[in-house]
C-alpha positions, -999 to +999 in steps of 0.1 A: -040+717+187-037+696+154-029+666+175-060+672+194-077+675+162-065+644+150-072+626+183-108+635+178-113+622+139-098+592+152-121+589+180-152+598+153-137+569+129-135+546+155-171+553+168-189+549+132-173+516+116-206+511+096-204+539+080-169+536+064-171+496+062-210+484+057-220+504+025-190+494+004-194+459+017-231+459+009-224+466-031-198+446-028-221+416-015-248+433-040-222+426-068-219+389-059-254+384-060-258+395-094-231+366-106-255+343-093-279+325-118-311+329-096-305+351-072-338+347-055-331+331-024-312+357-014-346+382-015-336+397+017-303+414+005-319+449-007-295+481-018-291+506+007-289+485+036-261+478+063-262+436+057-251+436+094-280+456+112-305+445+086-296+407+092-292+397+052-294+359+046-261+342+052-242+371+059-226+367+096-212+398+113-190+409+145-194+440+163-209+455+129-185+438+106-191+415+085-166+380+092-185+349+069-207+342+046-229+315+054-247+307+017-251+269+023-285+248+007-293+277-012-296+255-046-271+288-058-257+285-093-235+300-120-202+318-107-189+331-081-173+366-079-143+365-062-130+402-069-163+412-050-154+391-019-124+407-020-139+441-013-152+426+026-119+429+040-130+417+070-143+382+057-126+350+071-150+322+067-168+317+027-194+286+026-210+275-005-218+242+007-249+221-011-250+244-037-249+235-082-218+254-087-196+239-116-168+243-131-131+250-119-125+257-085-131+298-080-099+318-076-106+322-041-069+320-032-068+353-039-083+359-003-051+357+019-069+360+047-092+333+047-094+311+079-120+285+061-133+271+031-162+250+025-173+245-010-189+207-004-214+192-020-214+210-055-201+198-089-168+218-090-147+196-115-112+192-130-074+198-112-069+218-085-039+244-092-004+229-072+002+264-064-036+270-048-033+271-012+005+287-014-011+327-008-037+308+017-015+310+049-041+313+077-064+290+063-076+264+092-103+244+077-111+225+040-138+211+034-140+206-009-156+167-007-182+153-030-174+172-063-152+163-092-122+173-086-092+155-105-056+155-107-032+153-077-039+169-046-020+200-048+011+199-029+004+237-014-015+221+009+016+211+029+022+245+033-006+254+055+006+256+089-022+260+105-046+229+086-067+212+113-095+201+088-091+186+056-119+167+038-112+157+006-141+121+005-160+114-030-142+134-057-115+119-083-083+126-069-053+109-082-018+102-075-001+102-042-013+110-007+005+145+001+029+141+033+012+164+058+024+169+093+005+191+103-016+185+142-050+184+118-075+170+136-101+158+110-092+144+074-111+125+048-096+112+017-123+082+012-132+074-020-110+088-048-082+075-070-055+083-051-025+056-054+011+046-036+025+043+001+007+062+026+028+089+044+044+076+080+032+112+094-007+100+083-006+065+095-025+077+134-057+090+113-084+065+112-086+037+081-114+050+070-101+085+062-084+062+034-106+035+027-121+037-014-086+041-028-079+014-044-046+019-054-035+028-014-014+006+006+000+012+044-008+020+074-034+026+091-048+002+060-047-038+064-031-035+027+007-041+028+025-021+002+049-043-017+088-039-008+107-017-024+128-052-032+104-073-046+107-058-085+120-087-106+145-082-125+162-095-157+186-123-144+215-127-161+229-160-175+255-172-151+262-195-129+267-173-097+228-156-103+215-198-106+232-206-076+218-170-057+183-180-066+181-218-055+194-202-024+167-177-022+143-206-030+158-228-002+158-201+022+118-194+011+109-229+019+127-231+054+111-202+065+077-213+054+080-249+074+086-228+104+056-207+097+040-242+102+055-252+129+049-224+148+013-223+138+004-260+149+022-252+182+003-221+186-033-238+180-022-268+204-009-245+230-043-224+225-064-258+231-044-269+258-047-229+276-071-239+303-062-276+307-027-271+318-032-241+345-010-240+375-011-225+406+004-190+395-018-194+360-055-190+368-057-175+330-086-155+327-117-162+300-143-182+300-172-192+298-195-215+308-231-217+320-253-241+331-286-235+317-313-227+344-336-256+339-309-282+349-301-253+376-304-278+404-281-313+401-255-293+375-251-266+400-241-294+433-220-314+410-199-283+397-197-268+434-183-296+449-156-303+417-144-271+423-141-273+459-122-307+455-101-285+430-094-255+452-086-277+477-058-299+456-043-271+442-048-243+470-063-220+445-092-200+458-129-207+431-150-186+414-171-168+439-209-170+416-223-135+424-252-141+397-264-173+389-289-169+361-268-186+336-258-214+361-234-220+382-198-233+373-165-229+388-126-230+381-123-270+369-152-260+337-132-229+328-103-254+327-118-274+301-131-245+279-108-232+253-093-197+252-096-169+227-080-139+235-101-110+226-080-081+233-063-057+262-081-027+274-068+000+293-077-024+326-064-059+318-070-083+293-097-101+277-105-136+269-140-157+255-135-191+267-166-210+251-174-242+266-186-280+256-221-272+266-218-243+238-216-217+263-192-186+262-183-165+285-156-135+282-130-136+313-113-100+319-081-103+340-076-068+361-048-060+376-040-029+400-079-036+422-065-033+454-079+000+470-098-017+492-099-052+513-112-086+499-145-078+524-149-047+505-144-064+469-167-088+475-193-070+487-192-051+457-189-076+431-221-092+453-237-059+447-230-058+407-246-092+408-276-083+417-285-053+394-312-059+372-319-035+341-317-048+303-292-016+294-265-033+321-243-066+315-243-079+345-212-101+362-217-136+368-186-144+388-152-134+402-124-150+412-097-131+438-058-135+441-039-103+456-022-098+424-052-099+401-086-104+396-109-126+370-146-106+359-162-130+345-194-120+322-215-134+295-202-132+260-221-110+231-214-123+196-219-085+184-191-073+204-182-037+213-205-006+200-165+003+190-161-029+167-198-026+151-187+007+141-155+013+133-137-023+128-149-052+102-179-031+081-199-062+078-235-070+079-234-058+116-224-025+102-244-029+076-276-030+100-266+001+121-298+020+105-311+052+121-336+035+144-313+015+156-287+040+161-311+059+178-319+032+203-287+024+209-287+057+222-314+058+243-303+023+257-268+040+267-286+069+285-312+043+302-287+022+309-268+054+330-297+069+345-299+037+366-266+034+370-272+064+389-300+056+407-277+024+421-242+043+427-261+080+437-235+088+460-206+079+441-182+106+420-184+083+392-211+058+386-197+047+356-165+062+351-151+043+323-177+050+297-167+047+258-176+027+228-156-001+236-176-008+269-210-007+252-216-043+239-244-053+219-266-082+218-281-098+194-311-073+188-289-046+189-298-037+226-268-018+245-253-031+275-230-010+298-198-032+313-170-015+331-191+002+351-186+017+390-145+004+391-138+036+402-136+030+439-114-003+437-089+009+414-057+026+430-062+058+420-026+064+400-040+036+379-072+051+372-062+085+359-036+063+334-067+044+325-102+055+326-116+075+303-130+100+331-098+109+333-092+119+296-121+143+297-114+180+301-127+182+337-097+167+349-072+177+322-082+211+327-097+213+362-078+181+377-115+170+391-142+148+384-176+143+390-212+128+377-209+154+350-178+132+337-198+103+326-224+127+309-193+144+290-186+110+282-216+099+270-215+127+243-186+114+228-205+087+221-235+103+208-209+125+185-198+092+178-228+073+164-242+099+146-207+111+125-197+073+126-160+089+136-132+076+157-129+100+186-096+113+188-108+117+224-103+079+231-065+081+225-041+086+254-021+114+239-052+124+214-034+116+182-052+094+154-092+101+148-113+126+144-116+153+172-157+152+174-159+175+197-134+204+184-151+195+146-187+194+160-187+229+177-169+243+148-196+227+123-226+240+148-210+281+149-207+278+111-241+266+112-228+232+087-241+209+113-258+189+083-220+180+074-216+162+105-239+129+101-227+106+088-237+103+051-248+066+055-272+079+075-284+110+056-287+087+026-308+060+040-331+081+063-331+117+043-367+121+061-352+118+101-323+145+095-343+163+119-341+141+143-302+136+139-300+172+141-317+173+176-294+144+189-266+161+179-273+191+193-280+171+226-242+155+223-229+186+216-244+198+254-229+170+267-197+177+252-193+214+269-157+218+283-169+236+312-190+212+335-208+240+347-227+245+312-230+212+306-262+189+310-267+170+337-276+134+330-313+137+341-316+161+314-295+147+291-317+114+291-348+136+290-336+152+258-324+120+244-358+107+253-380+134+231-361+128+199-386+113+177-412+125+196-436+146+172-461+178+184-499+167+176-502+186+141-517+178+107-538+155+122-573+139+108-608+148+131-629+115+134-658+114+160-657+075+180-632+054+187-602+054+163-583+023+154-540+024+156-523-002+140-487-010+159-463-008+134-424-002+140-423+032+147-427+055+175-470+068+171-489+095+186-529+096+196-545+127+208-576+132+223-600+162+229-625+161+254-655+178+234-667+194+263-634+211+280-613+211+248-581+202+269-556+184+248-535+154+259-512+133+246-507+093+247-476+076+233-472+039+218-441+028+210-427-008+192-445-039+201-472-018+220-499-036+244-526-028+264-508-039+293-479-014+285-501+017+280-493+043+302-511+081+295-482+105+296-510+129+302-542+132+320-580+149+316-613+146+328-619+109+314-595+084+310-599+064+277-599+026+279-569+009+261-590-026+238-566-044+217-584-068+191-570-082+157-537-061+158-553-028+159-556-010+186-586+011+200-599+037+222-630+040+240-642+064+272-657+050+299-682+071+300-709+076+273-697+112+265-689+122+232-649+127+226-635+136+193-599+114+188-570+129+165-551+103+149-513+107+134 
């Protein structure tokens, strides 16, 4: 009977958690709020109330229990009471991000539980504890950049097992870089004072996790750290140390003329690439183009040197699959000088650029065999002949059994990959909001025809990543390593294309169109946190993990973290915007393909960011003038008689000729374009009132 008994106040305990958890949570949280200096915006946490069923600001609950405290952008000062938070037994996640707290850090180590920790964007100040994050076992995630923290980074931290985030960017820490080897997936360190070698175990994370340290040095840094030899020391006055250093001297200068030497044989050898090619060397890169207006006589005379050539040295020519830039063949690549650009995960890459100025970047690909020569040069015929400004289009091949030349016209910009992440130049420099955002839409343009053109193939592009997004000179995007799918042997294709680093075939061992939209995100993710995916690494070590960090940021709701704060400091009035673009990455980025977009409606959402609702607009009767300026604009017009709204877009460089209503009512309205401005009128001699934006 007493078991019974006890059985049954169990059962009662069990069924009425609010009751013996909520209330002493709710002072507790009550307490808190008191510490606060203005506790206003937190109006909606009232006594008597279960913070969970009442839905208090901030407070975040599971199954009636309350698990973080979401108190971000709050403009929350004064302290914080940690012996309150330590009522909420429950609590695993504290944010106090884009608040004015100052001061030392809170005590919050006291909370051994805690799985994450965000206290960004405040004015916390002075040295962080060494001991700190010793009681902190479970924590997961740090996140304590852009305060004033000083001293050395508390060596605790390498006790966290379990770290997978760690941003530390824009405070003053000093000293050396702790050696953590933990698998953490996201760190920043940018931008403090910290000094010395960097650890061995931190060298895969991206450069610019370190860059702003001035006193760093190592890997992944260009800045070599001095040798532990190099210290000069006091010589001492005998003959043995004279004769050691004339030695040393001696030794310095031999090593030095061989420098040379191998230098000058280096740059002749590079000169000399495409003028001393054999039979078994048709090197791949070049460039060379004929321009179009001296199409005619240029084209004849390079066709037949390069059948004369073929036929001397029984090497098959360039087979010209688009001849827009002209026509040239093997003996002008021959002539042109190479520069070897890099190797990708499908061959190599050279830019051979060529007397008449022209460049062109040769890829050699090996492992294209999957299907006959008719079949490869169909295809390469078909690539030729696509037409769309978002696609770099081949100009010519050339085939041997064991490899393959793609040739294509170079892009001074290079790769969306190098703009972003390598030199941080004045191509960097320009990578604004609008023009991240077009790049963007240019990538998803770009697809969508892709998939018009390769409908019935698994992959249309199946290779997509920063790297194969070049840009040209006005920033446009151009896809290239595109629909390679079906030629590669398929054992080389899973070691190589991306498709196959993406969780539908990691996890599901399949792949399909939703691949390339999955892929696609990453580069969305990309642009807007300006991180190195972690995603483009074979075994996923080095970068940031967008995807892992992004969905984490998004169920904490910190997705305001996650743009890149070049962006959020140059364009604070389109945050929105980046917002709803990441939110559309972020639903590309869905493990499971089944809840992911698919790429019609990924370019549809992509296509409505920046586009605005009709609201806190101006009434004017007549025809309104719109002035084209370099952003996207709106004009909405009401017929006066039905009332029934529609909406006309103008975008950059708008014309008449370019109008196209994206809606329709009764009466068109006739498009006149006079002095720059732009004007309506209706056909008709109705009244219609115009809405302006």
């Amino acid at each position: 009977m007493a078991a019974a008994v006890r059985i049954l106040l169990l059962l009662l305990f069990l069924t009425f958690p609010s009751y013996s958890l909520s209330m002493p949570e709710s002072q507790a949280l009550l307490k808190l709020k008191q510490s606060f200096s203005d506790p206003q915006p937190l109006s909606s946490w009232l006594p008597n109330q279960n913070p969970c069923t009442s839905r208090w600001l901030g407070v975040i609950c599971f199954n009636n229990v309350i698990t973080s405290l979401h108190l971000a952008d709050l403009g929350l000062s004064g302290s914080i009471d940690v012996d309150a938070l330590l009522q909420i037994r429950s609590l695993r996640s504290i944010s106090f991000v884009n608040n004015s707290f100052s001061g030392p850090i809170p005590h919050l180590n006291k909370m051994g539980t805690l799985k994450a920790l965000y206290l960004s964007n405040n004015q916390f100040s002075g040295p962080i504890p060494p001991e700190f994050f010793s009681h902190l076992a479970s924590l997961k995630k740090v996140w304590i950049s852009n305060n004033k923290f000083s001293g050395n980074i508390p060596e605790s931290i390498t006790s966290l097992r379990f770290l997978a985030e760690l941003h530390l960017e824009n405070n003053e820490f000093s000293g050396p870089v702790p050696d953590l080897k933990q698998d953490i997936k996201s760190l920043d360190m940018s931008n403090n004072k910290l000094e010395g070698a960097i650890p061995d175990s931190m060298s895969r994370f991206d450069a610019k996790s370190f860059s702003g340290n001035q006193g760093l040095c190592g890997k992944p840094l260009d800045k070599e750290c001095a040798g532990a030899g190099t210290a000069l020391e006091e010589p001492e006055e005998d003959s043995s140390s004279g004769w050691g250093m004339k030695v040393v001297i001696l030794l310095a200068i031999a090593v030095f003329a061989a420098i040379l030497l191998l230098l000058a044989k280096s740059k002749r050898r590079r000169e000399d690439d495409f003028s001393v090619m054999s039979r078994d060397q048709v090197e791949e890169v070049v460039q060379v183009h004929v321009p179009s207006s001296h199409h005619s006589r240029s084209s004849e005379s390079s066709r037949k040197e390069s059948k004369k050539a073929s036929a001397r040295s029984g090497i098959g020519d360039l087979v010209m699959v688009n001849d827009e830039r002209g026509v040239f063949g093997l003996p002008d690549l021959m002539k042109a000088a190479a520069e070897v650009l890099g190797n990708g995960g499908l061959g190599s890459a050279y830019k051979a650029s060529m007397a008449n100025g022209l460049s062109v970047v040769v890829k050699r690909m090996r492992e294209m065999n999957k299907v006959s020569r008719d079949i490869f040069d169909a295809e390469m015929r078909r690539f030729g002949r696509l037409k769309n400004r978002n696609i770099l289009t081949p100009l010519a091949y050339h085939y041997r059994r064991e490899e393959k030349l793609f040739i294509t016209e170079y892009m001074p910009k290079g790769s969306l990959l190098y703009v972003l992440h390598g030199d941080r130049g004045s191509s960097h420099a320009d990578l604004n909001w609008p023009i991240r955002l077009n790049i963007v839409k240019g990538i998803a343009r770009g697809l969508g025809f892709l998939y018009s053109e390769f409908s019935m193939e698994e992959l249309p592009h199946g290779n997509l990543k920063s790297s194969n997004v070049v840009l040209a000179d006005n920033y446009e995007p151009l896809l290239s390593d595109y629909a390679f799918h079906p030629l590669i042997n398929q054992s080389y294709a899973i070691q190589t294309m991306f498709a196959y680093k993406t969780p539908d075939y990691v996890q599901h061992q399949h792949v399909s169109q939703k691949t390339d939209v999955y892929c696609l995100g990453i580069i969305i993710l990309e642009i807007i946190t300006g991180k190195f995916p972690s995603q483009y690494h074979s075994n996923g070590k080095g970068g940031t993990d967008v995807v892992q960090w992004v969905f984490s940021a998004i169920s904490d709701r910190r997705e305001a973290e996650l743009i890149d704060p070049e962006l959020t400091t140059n364009h604070p009035n389109s945050i929105n915007q980046m917002l709803k673009l990441l939110q559309v990455g972020a639903a590309c980025t869905e493990s499971n393909p089944d809840q992911r977009l698919n790429m019609k409606e990924a370019i549809r959402r992509i296509e409505e960011v920046q586009r605005e609702k009709c609201q806190n607009f101006k009434l004017k009767w007549s025809a309104v003038p719109l002035s084209v300026d370099n952003g996207p604009c709106k004009l909405c017009a009401i017929n006066s008689y039905k009332m029934k709204p529609f909406l006309r877009q103008c975008t950059p460089n708008f014309t008449a000729d370019e109008f196209e209503p994206l809606g329709f009512t009764t009466f068109p309205l006739i498009p006149i374009k006079s002095k720059g401005l732009l004007s309506f009128i209706p056909p008709f001699p109705f009244p219609f009132l115009f809405i302006l934006l």
